[in-house]
N, C-alpha and C positions, 0 to 999 in steps of 0.2 A: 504494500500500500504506500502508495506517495503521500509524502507533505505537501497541502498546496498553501496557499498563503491565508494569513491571519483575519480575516475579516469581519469576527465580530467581535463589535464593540465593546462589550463589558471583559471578554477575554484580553484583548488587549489591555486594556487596563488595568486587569488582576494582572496580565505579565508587566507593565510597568510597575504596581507598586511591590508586586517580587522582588524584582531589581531593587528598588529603598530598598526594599526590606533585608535583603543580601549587602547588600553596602554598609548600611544602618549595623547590623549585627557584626558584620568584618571590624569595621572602623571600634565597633564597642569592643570587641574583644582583644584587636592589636591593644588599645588602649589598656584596658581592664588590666594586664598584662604587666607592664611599668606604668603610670598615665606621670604626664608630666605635659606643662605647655609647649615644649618646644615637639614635644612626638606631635600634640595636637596638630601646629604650625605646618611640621612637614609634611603631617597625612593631607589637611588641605591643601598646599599646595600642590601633592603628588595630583590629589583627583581632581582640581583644577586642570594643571596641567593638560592629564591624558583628556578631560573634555573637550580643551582647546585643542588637542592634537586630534582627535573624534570629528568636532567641525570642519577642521581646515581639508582633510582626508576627505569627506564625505558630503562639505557642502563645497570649498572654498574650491576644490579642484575640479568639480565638478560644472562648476557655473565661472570661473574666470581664466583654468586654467585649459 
């Protein structure tokens, strides 16, 4: 049986807020771990970061490049 593409609405959604919720719990648990400001600091910027590398990839090249 093939995967064909996602298209309905409330599923999408439950798989977006998976993702929080996979993130949400990763970021809790690197923390929980040692927690200190500066691990805060670099996990945000880490997933900054790869967001910004996520758009430039996926929109930025695709529309200018």
């Amino acid at each position: 049986m093939a995967l064909g593409d996602l298209k309905n609405p409330r599923a999408i959604y439950a798989k977006g807020a998976l993702f929080v919720l996979m993130g949400t719990l990763s970021a809790g648990l690197l923390l929980a771990d040692a927690f200190s400001w500066k691990r805060v600091v670099l996990l945000w910027i880490c997933v900054w970061a790869f967001c910004r590398a996520y758009y430039f990839a996926f929109y930025v090249v695709e529309h200018y490049v």
